[in-house]
ZASE-106744 format. One record per atom (N, C-alpha, C, O): z, x, y; residue in three letters. Coordinates in steps of 0.1 Angstrom, whole numbers, plus 5000, padded with zeros to 4 digits. Example, Ala and Ser with C-alpha at 12.3 -4.5 7.8 and 13.67 -1.06 7.14 Angstrom:
BEGIN
507851324943ALA/507851234955ALA/507851324967ALA/508551424967ALA/507151284978SER/507151374989SER/507951295000SER/508051345011SER/
This chain:
BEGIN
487348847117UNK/486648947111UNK/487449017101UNK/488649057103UNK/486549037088UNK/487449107080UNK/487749297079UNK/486749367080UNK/488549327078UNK/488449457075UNK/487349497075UNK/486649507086UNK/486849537063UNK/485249557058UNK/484349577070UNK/483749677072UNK/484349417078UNK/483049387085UNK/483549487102UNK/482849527111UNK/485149497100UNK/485549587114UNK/485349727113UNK/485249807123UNK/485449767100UNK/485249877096UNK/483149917100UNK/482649987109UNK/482749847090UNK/481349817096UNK/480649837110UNK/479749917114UNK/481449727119UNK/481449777134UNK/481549897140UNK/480449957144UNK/482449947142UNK/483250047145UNK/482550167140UNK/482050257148UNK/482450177128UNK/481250327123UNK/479850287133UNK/479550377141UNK/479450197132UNK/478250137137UNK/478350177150UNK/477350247152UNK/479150177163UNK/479350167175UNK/479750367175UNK/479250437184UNK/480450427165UNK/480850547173UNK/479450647165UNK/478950757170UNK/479150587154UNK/477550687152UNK/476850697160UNK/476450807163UNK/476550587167UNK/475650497179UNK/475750627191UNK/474950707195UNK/476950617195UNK/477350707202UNK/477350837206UNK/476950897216UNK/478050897194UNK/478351017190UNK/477651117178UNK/477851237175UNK/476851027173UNK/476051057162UNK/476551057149UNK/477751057149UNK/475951057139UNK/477051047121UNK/477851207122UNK/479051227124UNK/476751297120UNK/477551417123UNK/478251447128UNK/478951527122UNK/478651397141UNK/479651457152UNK/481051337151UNK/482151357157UNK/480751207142UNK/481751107140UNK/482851187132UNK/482251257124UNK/483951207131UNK/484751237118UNK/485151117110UNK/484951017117UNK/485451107101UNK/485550967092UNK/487150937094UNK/487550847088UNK/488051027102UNK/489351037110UNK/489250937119UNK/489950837120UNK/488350957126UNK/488150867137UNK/487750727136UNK/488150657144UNK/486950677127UNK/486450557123UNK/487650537121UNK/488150477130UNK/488750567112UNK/489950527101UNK/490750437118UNK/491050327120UNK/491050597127UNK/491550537139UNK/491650417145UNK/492650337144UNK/490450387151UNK/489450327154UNK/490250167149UNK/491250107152UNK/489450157140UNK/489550087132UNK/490749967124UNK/490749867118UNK/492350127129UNK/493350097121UNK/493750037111UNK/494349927109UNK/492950177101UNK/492350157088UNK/493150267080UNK/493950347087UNK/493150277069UNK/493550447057UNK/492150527054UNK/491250447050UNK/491850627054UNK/490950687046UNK/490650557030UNK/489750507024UNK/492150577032UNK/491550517012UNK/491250357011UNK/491050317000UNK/491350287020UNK/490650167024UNK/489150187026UNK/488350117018UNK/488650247033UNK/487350287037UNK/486850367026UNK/485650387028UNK/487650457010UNK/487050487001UNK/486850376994UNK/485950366985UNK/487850296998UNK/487650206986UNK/486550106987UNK/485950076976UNK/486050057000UNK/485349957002UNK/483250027001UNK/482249966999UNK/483450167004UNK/482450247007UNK/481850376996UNK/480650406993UNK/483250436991UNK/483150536985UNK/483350636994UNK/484450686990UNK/482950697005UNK/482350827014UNK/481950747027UNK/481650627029UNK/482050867034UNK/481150837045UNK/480150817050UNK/479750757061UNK/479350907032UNK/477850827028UNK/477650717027UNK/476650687033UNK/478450587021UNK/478550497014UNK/478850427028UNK/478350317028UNK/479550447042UNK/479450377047UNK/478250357053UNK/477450257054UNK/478150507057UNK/476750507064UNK/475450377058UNK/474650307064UNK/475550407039UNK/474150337040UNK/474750167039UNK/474250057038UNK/476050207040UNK/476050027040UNK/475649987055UNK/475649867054UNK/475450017069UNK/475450007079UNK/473849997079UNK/473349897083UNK/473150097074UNK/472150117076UNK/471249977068UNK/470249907073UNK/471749967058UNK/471349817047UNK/471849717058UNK/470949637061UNK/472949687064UNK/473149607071UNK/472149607082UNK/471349517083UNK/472049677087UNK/470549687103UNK/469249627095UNK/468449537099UNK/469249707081UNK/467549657073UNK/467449487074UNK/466449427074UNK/468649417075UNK/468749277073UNK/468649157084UNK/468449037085UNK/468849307095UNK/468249217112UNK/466949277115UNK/466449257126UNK/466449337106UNK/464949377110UNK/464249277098UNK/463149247099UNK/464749247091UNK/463749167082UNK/464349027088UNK/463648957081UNK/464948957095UNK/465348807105UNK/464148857114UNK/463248777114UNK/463848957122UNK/463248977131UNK/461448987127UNK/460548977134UNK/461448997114UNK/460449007110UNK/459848867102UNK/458748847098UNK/460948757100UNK/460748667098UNK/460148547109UNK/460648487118UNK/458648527102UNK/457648447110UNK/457048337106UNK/456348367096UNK/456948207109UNK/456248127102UNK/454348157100UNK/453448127109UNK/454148197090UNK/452748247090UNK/452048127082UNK/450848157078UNK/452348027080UNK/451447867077UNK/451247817090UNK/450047787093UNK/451847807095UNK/451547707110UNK/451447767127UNK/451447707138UNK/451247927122UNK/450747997130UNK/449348087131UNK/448748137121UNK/448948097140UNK/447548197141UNK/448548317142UNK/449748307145UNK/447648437138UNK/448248517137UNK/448248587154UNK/448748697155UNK/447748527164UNK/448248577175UNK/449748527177UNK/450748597178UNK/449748397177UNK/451348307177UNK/452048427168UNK/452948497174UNK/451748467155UNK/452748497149UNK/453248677157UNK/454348727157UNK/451848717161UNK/452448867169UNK/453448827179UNK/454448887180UNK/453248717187UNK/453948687196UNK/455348627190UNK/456348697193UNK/455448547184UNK/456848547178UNK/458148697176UNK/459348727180UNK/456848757166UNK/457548877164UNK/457849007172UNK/458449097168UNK/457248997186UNK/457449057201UNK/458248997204UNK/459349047201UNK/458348877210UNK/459148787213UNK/460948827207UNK/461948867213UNK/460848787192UNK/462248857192UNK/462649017190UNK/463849047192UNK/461849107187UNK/461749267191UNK/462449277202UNK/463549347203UNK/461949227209UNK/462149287227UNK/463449197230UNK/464049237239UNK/463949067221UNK/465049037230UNK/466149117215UNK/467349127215UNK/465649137208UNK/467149237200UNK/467249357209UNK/468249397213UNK/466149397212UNK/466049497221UNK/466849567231UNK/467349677231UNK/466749437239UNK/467649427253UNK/469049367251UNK/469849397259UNK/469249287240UNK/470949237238UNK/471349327226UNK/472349277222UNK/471049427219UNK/471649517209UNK/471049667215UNK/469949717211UNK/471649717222UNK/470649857220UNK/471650007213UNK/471350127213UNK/473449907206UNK/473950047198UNK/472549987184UNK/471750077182UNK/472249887178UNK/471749857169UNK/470749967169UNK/470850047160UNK/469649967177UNK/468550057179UNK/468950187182UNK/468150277181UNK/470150207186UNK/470650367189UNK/471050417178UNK/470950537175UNK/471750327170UNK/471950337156UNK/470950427152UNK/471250547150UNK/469650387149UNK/468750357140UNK/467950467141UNK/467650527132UNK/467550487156UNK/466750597159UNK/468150717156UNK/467750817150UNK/468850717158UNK/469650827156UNK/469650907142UNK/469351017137UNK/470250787137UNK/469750837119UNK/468350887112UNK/468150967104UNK/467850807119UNK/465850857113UNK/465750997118UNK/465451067109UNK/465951057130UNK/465651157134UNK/466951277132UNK/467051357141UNK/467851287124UNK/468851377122UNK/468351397109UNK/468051307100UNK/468351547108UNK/467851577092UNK/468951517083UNK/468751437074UNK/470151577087UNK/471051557071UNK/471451357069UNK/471651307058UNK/471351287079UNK/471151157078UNK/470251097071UNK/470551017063UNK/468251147073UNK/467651127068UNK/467851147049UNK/467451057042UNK/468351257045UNK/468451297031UNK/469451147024UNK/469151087014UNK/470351127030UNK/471651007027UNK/470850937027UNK/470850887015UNK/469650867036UNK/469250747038UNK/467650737029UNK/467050627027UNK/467150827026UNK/465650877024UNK/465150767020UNK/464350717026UNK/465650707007UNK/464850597001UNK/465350457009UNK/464550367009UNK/466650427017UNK/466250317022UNK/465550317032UNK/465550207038UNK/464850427039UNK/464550477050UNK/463350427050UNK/462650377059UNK/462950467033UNK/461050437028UNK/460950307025UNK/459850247026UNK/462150257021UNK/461950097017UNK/462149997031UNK/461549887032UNK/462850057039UNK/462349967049UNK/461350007058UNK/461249937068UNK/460550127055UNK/459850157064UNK/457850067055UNK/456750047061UNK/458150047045UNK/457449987040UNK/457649847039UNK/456649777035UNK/458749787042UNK/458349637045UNK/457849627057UNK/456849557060UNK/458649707065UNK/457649687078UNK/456449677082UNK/456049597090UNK/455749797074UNK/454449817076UNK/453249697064UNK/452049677066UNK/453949657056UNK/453849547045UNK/453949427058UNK/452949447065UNK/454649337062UNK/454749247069UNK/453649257081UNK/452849157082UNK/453549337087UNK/452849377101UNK/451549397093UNK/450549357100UNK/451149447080UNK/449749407078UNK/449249307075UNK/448049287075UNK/450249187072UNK/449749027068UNK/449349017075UNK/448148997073UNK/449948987092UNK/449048947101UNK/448049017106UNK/447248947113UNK/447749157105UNK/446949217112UNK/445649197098UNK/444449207101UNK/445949177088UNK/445049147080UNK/443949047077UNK/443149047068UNK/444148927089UNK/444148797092UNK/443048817109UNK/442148737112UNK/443348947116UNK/442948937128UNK/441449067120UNK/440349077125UNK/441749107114UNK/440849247114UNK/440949287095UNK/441849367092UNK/440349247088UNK/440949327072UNK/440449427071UNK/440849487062UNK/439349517077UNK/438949657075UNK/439949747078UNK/440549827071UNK/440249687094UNK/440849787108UNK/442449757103UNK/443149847107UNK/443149667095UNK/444449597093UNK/445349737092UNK/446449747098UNK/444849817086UNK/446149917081UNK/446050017091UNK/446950087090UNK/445250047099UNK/445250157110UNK/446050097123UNK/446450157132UNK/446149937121UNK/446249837136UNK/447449827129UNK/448249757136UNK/447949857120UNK/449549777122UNK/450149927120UNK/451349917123UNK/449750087116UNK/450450157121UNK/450650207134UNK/451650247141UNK/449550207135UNK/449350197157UNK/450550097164UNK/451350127173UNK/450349987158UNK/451149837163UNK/452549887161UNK/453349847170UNK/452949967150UNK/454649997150UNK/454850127163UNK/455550137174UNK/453950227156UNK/454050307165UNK/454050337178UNK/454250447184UNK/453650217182UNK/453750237196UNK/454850157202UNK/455150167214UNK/455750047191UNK/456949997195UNK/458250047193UNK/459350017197UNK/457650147182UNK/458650247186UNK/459250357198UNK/460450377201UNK/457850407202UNK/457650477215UNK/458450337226UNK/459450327232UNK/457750287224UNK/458350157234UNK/460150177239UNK/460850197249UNK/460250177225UNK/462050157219UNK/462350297221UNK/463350317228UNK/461750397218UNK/462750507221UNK/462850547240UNK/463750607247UNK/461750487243UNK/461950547262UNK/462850467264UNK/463850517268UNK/462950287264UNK/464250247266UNK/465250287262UNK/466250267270UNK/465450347252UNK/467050377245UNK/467250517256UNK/468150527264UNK/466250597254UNK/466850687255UNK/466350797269UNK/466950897273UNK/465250767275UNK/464850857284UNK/464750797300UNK/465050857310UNK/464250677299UNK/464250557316UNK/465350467316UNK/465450367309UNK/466050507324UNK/467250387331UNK/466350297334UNK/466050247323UNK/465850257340UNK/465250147349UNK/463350117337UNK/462150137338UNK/463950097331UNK/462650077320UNK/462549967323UNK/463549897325UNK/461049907325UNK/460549787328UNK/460349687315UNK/459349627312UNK/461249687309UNK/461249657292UNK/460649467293UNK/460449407283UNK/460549407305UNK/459849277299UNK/458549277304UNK/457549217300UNK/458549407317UNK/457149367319UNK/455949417310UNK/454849367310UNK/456449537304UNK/455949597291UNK/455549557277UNK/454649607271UNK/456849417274UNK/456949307265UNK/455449217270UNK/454649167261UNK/455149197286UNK/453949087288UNK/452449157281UNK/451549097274UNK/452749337287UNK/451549367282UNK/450749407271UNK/449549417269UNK/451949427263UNK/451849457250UNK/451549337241UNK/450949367231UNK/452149167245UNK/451549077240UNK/450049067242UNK/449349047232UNK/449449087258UNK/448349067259UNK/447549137249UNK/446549067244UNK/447849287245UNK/447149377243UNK/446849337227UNK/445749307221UNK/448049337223UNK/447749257208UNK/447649117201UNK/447149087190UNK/448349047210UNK/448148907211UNK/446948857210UNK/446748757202UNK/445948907218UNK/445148827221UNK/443448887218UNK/442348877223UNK/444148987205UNK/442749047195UNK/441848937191UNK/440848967184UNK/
């Protein structure tokens, strides 16, 4: 792994953690056994790391959102896209600690605002193809319900139930929407 991509890590793991705010950009350097001026150079700021991290996460949410929509019904294709949700889910959860962390911290939100809106708009762009396919009246109310409640999903595992029933939850939520 190169510099760059350890540096990458390492921000990625102690924001995760500790939050961007409460990270010092000392500590990444540490961490990392880096200079400040390596990490200006490759980033600019702390900003600059941040949205490079944050652009890096947009690019496992758009893999995760990649579905074959020719040779699927669009039940197959919700289930596809459950299917890998739930297992990024359970084998990355600084990825999702990341993520919800940043969305919900004011001064993170301001750094990230427009990639925030651009990926919050493919999202909701992708998840209407298929729901546009099961319902085109109901499509754009069913696919903000459909994030929104996988969010809620995602934030009780991250952050409020140890013992979150996260696959049996995964069965019912296929049923629920799968099988519109």
């Amino acid at each position: 792994m190169d510099k760059r991509e350890q540096i990458i890590e390492i921000a990625t793991k102690l924001f995760s953690e500790r939050g961007y705010e409460n990270t010092a950009l000392s500590l990444v350097c540490e961490k990392a056994n880096v200079s400040k001026g390596l990490i200006s150079h490759h980033f600019k700021s702390k900003d600059g790391l941040l949205r490079e991290i944050f652009l890096k996460t947009t690019q496992l949410i758009v893999e995760i959102n990649r579905v074959d929509k020719e040779n699927q019904t669009p039940s197959e294709q919700l289930i596809e896209l459950l299917d890998s949700l739930f297992s990024k889910l359970a084998s990355d959860k600084l990825f999702f600690q990341f993520n919800l962390n940043v969305m919900v911290q004011p001064n993170t939100r301001k750094v990230l605002d427009d990639l925030i809106k651009e990926r919050s708009s493919f999202i909701l762009k992708k998840t209407k193809e298929i729901f546009d396919k099961i319902d085109i009246e109901n499509s754009l109310v069913m696919s903000h319900m459909f994030i929104a409640e996988l969010d809620g999903i995602a934030l009780n595992y991250l952050g409020i139930y140890e013992d979150f029933p996260l696959q049996q939850i995964k069965k019912e939520i296929i049923k629920k929407y799968a099988l519109l």
